[in-house]
PDB file with SEQRES, HELIX, SHEET and CRYST1 records, atoms N, CA, C and O in Angstrom:
SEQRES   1 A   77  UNK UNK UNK UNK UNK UNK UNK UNK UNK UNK UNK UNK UNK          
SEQRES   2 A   77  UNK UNK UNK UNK UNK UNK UNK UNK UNK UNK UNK UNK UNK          
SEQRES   3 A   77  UNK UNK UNK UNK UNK UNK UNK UNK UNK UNK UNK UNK UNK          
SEQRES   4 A   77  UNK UNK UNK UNK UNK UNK UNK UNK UNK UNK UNK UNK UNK          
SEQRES   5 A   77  UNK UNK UNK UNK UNK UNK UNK UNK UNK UNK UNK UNK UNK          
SEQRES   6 A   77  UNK UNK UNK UNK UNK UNK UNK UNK UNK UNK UNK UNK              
HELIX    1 AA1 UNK A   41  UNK A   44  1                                   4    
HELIX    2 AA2 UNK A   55  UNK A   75  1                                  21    
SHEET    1 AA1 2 UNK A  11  UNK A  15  0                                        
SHEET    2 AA1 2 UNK A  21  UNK A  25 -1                                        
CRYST1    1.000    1.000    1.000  90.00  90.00  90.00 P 1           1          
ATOM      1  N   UNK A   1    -234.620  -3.617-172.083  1.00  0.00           N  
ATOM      2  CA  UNK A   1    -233.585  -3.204-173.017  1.00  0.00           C  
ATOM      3  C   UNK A   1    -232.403  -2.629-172.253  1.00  0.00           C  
ATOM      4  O   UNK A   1    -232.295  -2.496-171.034  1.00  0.00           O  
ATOM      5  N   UNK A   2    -231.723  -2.380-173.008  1.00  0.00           N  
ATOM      6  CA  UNK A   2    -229.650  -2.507-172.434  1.00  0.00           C  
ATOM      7  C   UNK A   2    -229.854  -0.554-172.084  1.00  0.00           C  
ATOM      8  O   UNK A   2    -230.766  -0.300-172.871  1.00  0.00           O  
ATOM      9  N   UNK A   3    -229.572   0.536-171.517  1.00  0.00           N  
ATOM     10  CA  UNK A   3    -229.230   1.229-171.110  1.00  0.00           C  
ATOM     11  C   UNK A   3    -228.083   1.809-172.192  1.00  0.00           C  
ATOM     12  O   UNK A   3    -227.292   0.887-172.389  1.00  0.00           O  
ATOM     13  N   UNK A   4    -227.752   2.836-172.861  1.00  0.00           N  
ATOM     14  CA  UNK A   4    -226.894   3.426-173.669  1.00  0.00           C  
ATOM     15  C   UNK A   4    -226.482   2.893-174.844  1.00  0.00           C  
ATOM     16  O   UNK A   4    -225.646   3.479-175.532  1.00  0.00           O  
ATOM     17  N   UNK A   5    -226.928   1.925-175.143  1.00  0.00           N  
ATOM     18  CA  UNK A   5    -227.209   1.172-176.612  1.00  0.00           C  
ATOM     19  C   UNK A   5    -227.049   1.930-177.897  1.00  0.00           C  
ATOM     20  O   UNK A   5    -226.245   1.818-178.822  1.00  0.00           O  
ATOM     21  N   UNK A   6    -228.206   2.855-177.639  1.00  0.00           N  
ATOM     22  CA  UNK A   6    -229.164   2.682-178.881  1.00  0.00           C  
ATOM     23  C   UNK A   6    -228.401   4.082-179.412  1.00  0.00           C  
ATOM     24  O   UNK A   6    -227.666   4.830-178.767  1.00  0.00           O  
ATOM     25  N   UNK A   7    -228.819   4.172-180.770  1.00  0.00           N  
ATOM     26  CA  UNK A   7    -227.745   5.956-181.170  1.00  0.00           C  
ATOM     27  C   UNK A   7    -229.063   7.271-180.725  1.00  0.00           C  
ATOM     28  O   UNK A   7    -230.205   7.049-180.324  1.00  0.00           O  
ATOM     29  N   UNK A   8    -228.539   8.331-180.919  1.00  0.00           N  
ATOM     30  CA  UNK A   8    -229.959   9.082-180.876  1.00  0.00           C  
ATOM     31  C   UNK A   8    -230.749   9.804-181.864  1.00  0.00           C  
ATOM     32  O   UNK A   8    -230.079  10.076-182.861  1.00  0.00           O  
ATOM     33  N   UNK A   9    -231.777  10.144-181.903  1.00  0.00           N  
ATOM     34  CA  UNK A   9    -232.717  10.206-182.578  1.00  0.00           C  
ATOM     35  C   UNK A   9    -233.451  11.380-182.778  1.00  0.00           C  
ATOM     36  O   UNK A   9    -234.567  11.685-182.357  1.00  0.00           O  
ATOM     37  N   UNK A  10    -232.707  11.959-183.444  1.00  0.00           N  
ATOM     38  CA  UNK A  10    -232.754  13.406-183.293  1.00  0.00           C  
ATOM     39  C   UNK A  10    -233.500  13.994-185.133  1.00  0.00           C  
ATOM     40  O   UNK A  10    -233.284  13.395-186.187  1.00  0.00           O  
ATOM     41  N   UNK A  11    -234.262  15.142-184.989  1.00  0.00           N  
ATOM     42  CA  UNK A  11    -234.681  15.889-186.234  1.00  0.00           C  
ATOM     43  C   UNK A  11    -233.413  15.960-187.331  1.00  0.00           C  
ATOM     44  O   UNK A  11    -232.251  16.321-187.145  1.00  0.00           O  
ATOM     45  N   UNK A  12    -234.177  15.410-188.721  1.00  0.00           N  
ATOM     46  CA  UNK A  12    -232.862  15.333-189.786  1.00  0.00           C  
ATOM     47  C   UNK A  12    -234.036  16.138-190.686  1.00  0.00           C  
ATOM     48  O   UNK A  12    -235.264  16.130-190.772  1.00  0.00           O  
ATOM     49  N   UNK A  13    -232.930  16.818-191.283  1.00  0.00           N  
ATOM     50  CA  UNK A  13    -233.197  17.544-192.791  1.00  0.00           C  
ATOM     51  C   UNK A  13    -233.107  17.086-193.714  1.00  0.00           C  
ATOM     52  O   UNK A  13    -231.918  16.852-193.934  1.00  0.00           O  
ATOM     53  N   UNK A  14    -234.065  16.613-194.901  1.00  0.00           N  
ATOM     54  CA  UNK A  14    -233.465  15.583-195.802  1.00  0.00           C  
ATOM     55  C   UNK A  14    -233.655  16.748-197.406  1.00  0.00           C  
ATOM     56  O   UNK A  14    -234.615  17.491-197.613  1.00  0.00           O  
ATOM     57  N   UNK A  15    -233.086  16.664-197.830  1.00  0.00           N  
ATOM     58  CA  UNK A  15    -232.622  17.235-198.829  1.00  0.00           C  
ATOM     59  C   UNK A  15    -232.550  16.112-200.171  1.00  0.00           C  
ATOM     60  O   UNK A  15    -231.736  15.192-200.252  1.00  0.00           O  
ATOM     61  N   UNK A  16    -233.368  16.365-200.948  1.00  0.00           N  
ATOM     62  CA  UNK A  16    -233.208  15.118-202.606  1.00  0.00           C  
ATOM     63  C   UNK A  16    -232.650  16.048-203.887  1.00  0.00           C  
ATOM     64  O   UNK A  16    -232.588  17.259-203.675  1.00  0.00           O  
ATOM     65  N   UNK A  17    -232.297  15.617-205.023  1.00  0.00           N  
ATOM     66  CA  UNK A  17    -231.636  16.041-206.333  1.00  0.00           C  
ATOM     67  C   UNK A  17    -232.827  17.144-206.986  1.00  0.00           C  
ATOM     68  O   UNK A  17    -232.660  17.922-207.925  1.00  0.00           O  
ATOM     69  N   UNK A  18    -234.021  16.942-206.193  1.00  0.00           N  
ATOM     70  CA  UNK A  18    -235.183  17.404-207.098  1.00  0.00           C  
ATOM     71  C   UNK A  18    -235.359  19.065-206.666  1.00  0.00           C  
ATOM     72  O   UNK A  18    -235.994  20.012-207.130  1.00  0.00           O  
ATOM     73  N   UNK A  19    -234.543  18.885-205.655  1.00  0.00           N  
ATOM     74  CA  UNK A  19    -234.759  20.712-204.774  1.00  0.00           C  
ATOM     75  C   UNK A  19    -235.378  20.016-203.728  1.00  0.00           C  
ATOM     76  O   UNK A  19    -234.497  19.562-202.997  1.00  0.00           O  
ATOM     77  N   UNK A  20    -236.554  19.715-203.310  1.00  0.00           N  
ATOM     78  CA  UNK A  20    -237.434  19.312-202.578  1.00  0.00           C  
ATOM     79  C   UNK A  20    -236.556  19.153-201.252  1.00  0.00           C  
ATOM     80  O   UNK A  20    -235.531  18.472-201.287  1.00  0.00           O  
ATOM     81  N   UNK A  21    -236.955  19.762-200.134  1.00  0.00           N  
ATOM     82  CA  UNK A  21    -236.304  19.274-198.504  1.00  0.00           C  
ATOM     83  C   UNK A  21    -237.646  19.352-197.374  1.00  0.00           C  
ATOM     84  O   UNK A  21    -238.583  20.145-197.454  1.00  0.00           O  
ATOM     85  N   UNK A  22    -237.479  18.469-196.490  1.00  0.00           N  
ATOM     86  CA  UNK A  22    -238.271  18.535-195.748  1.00  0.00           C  
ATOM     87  C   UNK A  22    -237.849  18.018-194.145  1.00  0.00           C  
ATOM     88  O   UNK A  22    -236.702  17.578-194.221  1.00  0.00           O  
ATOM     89  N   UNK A  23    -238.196  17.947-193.185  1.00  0.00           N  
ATOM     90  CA  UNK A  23    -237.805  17.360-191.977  1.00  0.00           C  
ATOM     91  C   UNK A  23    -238.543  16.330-191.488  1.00  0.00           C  
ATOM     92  O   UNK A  23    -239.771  16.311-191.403  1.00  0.00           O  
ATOM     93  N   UNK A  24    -237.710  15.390-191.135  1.00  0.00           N  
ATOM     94  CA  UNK A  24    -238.228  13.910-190.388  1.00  0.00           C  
ATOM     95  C   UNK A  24    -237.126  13.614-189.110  1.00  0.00           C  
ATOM     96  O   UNK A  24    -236.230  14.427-188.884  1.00  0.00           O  
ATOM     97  N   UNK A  25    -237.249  12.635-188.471  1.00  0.00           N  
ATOM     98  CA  UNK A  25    -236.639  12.139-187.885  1.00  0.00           C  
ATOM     99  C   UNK A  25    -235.635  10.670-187.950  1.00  0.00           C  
ATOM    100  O   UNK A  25    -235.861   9.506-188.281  1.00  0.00           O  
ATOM    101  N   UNK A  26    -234.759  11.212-187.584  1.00  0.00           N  
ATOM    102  CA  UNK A  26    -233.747   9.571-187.513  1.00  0.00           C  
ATOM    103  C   UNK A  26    -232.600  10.069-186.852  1.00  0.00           C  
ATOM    104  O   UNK A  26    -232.481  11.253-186.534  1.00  0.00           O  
ATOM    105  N   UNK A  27    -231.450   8.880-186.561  1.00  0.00           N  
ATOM    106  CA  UNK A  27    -230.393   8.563-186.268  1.00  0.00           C  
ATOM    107  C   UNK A  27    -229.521   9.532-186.616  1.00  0.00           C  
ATOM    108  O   UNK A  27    -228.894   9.937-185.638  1.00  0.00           O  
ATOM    109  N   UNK A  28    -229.145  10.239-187.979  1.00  0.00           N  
ATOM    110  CA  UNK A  28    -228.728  11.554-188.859  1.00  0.00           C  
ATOM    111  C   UNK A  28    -229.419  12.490-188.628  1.00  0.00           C  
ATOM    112  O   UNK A  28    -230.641  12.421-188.494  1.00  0.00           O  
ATOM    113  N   UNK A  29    -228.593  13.736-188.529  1.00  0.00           N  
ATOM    114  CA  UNK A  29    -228.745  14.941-188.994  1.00  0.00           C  
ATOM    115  C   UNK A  29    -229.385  15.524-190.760  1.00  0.00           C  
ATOM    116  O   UNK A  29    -230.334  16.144-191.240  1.00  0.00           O  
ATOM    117  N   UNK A  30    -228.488  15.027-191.074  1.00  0.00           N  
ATOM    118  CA  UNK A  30    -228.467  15.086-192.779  1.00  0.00           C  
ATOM    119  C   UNK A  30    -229.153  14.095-193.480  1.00  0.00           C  
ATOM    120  O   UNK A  30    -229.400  13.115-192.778  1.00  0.00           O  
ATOM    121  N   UNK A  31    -229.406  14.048-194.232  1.00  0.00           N  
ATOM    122  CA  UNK A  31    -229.804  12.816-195.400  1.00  0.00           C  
ATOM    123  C   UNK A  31    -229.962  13.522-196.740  1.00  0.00           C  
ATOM    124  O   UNK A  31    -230.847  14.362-196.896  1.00  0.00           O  
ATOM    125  N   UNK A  32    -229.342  13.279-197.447  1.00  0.00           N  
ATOM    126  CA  UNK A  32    -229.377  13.169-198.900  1.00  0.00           C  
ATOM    127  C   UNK A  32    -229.827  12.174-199.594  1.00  0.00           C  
ATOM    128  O   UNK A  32    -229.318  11.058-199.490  1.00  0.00           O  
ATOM    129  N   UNK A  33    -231.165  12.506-200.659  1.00  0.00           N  
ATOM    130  CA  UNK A  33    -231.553  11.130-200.893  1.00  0.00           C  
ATOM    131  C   UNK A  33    -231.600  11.331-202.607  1.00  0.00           C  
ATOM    132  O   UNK A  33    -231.295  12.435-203.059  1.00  0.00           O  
ATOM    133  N   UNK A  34    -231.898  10.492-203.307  1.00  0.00           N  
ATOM    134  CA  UNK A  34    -231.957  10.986-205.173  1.00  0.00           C  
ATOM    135  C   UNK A  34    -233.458  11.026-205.565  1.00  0.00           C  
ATOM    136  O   UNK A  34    -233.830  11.456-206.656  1.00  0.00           O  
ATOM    137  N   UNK A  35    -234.364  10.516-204.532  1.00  0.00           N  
ATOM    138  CA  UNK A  35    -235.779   9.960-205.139  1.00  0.00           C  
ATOM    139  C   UNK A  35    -236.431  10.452-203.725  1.00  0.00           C  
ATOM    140  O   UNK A  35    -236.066  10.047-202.622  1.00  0.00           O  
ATOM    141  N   UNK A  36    -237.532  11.464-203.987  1.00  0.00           N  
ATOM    142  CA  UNK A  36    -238.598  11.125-202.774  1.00  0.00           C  
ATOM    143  C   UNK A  36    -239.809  11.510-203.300  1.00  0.00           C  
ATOM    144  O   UNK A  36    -239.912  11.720-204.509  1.00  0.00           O  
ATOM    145  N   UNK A  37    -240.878  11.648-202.434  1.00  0.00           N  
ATOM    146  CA  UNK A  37    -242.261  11.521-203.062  1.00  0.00           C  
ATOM    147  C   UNK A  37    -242.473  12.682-203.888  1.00  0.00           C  
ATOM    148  O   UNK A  37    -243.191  12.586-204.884  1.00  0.00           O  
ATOM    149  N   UNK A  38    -241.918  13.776-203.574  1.00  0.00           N  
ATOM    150  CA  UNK A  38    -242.644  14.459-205.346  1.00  0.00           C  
ATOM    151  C   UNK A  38    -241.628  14.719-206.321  1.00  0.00           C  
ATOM    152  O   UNK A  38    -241.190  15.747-206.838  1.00  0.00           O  
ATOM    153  N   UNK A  39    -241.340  13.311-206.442  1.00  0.00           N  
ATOM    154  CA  UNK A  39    -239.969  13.453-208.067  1.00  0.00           C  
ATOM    155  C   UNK A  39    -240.473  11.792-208.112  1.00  0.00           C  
ATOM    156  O   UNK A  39    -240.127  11.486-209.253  1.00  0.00           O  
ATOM    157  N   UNK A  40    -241.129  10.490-207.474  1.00  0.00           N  
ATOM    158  CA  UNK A  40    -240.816   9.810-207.410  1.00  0.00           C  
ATOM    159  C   UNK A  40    -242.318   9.289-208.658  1.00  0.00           C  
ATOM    160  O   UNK A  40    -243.521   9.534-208.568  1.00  0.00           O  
ATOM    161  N   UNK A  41    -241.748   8.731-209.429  1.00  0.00           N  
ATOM    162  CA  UNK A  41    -243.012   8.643-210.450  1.00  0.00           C  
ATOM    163  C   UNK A  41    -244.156   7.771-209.853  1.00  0.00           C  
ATOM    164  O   UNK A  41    -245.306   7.880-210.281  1.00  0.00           O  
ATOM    165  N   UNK A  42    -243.856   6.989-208.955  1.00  0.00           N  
ATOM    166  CA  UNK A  42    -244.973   5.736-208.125  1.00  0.00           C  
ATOM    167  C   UNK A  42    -246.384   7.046-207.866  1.00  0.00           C  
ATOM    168  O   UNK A  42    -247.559   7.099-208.231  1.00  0.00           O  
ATOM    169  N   UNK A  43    -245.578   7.857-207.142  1.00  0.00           N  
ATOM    170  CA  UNK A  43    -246.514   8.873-206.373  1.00  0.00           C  
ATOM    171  C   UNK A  43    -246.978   9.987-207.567  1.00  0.00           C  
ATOM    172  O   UNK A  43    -248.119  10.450-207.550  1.00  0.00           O  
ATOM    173  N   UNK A  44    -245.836  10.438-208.767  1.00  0.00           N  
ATOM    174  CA  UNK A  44    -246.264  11.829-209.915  1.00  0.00           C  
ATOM    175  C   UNK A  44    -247.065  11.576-210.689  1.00  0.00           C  
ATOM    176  O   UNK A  44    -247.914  12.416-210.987  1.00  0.00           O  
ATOM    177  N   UNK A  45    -247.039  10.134-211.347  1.00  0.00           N  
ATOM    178  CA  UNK A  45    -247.656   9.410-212.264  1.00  0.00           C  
ATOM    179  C   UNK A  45    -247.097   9.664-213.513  1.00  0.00           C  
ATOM    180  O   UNK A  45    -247.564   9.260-214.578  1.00  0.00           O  
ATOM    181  N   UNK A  46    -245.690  10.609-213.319  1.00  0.00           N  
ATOM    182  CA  UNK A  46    -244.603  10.390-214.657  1.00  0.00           C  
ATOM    183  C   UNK A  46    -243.257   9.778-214.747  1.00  0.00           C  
ATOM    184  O   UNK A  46    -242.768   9.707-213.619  1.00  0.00           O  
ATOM    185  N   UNK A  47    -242.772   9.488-215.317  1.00  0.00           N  
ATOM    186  CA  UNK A  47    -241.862   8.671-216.201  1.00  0.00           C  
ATOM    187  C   UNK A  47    -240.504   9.419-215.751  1.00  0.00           C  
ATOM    188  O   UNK A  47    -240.206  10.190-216.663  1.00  0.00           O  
ATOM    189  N   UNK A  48    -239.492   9.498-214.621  1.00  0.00           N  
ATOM    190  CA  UNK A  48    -238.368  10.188-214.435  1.00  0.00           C  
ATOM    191  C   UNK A  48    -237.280   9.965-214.870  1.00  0.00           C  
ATOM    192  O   UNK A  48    -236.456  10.844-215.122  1.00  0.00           O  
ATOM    193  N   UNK A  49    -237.101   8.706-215.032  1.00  0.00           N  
ATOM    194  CA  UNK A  49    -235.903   8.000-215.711  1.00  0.00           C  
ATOM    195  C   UNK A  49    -236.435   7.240-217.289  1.00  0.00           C  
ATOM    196  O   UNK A  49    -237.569   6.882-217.609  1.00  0.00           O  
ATOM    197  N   UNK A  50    -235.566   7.192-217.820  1.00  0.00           N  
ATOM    198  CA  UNK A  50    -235.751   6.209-218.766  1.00  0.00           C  
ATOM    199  C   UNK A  50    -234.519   5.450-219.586  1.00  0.00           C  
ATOM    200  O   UNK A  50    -233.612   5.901-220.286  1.00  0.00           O  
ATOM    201  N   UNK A  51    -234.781   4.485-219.305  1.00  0.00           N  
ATOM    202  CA  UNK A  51    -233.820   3.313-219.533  1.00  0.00           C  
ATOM    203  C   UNK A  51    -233.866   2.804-221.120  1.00  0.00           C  
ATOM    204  O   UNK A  51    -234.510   1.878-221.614  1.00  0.00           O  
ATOM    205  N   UNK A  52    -232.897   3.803-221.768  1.00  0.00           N  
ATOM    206  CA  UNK A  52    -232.514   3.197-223.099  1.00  0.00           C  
ATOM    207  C   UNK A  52    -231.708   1.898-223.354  1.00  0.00           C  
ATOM    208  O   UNK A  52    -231.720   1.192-224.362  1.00  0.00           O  
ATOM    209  N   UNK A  53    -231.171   1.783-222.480  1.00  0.00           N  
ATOM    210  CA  UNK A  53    -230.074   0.677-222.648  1.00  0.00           C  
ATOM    211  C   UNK A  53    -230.289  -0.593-222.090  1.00  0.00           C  
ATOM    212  O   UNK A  53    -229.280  -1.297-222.045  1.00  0.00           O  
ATOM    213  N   UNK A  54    -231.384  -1.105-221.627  1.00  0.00           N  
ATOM    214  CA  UNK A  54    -232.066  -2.468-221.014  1.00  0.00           C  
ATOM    215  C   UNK A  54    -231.669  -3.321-221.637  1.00  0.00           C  
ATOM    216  O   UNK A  54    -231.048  -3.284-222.699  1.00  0.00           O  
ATOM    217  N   UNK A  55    -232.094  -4.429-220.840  1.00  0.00           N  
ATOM    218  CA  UNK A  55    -232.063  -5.977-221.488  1.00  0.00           C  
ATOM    219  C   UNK A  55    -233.239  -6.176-222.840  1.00  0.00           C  
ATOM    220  O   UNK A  55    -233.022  -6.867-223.835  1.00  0.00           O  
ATOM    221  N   UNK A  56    -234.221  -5.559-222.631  1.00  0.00           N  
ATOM    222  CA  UNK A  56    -235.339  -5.685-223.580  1.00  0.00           C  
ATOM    223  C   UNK A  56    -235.204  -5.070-224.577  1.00  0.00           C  
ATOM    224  O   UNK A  56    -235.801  -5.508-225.560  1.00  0.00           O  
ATOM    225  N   UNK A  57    -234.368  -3.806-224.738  1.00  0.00           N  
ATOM    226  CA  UNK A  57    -234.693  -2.863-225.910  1.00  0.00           C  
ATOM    227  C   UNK A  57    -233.098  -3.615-226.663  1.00  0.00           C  
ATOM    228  O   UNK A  57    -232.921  -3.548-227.879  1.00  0.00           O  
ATOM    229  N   UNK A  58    -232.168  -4.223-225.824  1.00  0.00           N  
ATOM    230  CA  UNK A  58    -231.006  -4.681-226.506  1.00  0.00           C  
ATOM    231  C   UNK A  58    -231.294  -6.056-226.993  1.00  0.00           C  
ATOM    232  O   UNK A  58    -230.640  -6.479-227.946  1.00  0.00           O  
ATOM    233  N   UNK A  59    -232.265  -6.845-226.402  1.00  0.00           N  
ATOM    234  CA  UNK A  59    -232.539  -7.735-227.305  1.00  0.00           C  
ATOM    235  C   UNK A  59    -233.472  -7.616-228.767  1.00  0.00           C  
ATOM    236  O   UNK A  59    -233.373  -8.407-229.706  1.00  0.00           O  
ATOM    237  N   UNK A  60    -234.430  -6.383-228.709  1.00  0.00           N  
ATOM    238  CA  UNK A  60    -235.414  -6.506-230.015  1.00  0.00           C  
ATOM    239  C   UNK A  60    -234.312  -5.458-230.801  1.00  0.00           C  
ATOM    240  O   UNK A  60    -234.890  -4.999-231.786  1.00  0.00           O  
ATOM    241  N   UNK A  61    -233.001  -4.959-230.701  1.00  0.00           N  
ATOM    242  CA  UNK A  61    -232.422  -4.826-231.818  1.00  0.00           C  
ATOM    243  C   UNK A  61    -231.509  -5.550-232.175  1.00  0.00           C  
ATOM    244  O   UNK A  61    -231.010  -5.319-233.277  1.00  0.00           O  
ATOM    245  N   UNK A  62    -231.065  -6.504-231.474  1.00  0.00           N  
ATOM    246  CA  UNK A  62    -230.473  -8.112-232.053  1.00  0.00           C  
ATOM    247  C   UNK A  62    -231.753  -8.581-233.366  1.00  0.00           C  
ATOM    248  O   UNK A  62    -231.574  -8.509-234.581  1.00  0.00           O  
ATOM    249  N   UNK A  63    -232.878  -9.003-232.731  1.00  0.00           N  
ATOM    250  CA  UNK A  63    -233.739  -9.607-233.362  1.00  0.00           C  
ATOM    251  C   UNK A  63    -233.829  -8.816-234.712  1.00  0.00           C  
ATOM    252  O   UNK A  63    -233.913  -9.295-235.844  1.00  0.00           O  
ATOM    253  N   UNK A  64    -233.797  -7.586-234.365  1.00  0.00           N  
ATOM    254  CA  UNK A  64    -234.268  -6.970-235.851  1.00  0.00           C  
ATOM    255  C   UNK A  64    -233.072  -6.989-236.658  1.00  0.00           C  
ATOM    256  O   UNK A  64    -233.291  -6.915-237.867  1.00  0.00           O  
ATOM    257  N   UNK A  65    -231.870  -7.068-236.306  1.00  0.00           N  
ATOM    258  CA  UNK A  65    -230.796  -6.752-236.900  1.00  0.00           C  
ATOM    259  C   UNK A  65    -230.961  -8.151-237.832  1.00  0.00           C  
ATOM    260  O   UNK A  65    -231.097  -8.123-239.055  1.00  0.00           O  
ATOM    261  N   UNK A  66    -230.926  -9.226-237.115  1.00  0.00           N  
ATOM    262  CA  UNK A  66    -230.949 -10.742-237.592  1.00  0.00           C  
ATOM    263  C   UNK A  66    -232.071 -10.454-238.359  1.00  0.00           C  
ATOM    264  O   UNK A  66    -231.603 -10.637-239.483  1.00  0.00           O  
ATOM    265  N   UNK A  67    -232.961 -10.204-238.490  1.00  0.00           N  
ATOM    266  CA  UNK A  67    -234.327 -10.252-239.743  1.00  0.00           C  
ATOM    267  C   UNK A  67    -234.122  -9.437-240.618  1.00  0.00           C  
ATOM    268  O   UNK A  67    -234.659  -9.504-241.724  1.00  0.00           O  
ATOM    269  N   UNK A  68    -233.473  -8.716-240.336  1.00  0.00           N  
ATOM    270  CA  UNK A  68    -232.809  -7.045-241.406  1.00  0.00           C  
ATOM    271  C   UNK A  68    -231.381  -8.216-242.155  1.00  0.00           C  
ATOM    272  O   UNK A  68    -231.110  -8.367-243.346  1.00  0.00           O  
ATOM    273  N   UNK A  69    -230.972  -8.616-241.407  1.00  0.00           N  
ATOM    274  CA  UNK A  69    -229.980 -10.316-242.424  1.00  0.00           C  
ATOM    275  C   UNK A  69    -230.554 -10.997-243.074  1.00  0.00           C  
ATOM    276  O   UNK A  69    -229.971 -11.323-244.108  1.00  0.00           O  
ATOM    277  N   UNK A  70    -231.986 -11.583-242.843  1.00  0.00           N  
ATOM    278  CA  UNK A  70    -232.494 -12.751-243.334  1.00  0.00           C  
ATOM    279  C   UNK A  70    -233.306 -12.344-244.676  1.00  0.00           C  
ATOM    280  O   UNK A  70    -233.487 -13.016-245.691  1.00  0.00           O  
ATOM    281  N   UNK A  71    -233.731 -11.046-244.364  1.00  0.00           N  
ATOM    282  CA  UNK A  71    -234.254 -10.647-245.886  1.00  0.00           C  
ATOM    283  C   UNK A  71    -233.376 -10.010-246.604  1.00  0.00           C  
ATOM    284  O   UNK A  71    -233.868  -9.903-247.727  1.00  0.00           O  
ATOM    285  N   UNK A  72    -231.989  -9.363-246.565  1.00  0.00           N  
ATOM    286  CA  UNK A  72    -231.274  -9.300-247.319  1.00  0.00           C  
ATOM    287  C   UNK A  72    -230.606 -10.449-247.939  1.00  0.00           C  
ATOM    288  O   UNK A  72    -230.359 -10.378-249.142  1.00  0.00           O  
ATOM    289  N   UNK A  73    -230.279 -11.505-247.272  1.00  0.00           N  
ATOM    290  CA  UNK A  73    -229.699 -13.411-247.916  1.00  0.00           C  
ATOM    291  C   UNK A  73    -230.520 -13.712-248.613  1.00  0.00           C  
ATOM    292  O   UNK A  73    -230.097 -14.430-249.519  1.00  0.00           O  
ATOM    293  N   UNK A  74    -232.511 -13.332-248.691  1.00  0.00           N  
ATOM    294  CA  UNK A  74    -233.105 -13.841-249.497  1.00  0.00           C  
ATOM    295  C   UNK A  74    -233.394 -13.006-250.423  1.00  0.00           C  
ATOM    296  O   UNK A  74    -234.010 -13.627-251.290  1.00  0.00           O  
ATOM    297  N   UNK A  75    -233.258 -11.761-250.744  1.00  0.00           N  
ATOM    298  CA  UNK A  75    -233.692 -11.147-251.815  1.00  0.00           C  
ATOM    299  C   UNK A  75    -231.996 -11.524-253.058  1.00  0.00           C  
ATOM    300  O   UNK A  75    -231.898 -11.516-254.285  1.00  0.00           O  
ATOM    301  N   UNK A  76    -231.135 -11.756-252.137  1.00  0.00           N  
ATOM    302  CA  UNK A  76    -229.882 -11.765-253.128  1.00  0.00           C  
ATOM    303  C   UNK A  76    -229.920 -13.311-253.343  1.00  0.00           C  
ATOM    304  O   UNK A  76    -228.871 -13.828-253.725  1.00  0.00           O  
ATOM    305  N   UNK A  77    -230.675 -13.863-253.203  1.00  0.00           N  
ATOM    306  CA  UNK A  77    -230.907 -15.342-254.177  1.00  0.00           C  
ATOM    307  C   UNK A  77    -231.774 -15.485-255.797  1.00  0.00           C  
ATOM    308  O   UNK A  77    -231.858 -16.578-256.358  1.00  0.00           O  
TER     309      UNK A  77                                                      
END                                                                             
């Protein structure tokens, strides 16, 4: 390998949104992160985010809206 290359690799403090900080190593000093293992639901086994506004929940209120149409066109026949 090449001689003065590489960056250095020094103890970083990483700091997440959750409070949680701990020390690792890398390239940085600092790291700020939004997600780490005890906020991260893979590892809590709870639910941190939740996504009201998806593709899935915006399509089953199309659908219902359209069936909430189709029985109002047929009761007014």
């Amino acid at each position: 390998m090449k001689d003065k290359i590489h960056p250095t690799y020094v103890q970083a403090r990483v700091h997440c949104t959750c409070g949680n900080e701990f020390v690792t190593r890398s390239t940085r000093e600092e790291l700020r992160v939004e997600v780490c293992s005890d906020c991260h639901p893979f590892y809590t086994g709870r639910q941190k985010l939740v996504d009201t506004g998806g593709r899935v929940e915006r399509f089953q209120r199309r659908v219902a809206k359209g069936r909430l149409h189709t029985a109002q066109t047929r009761s007014a026949r």
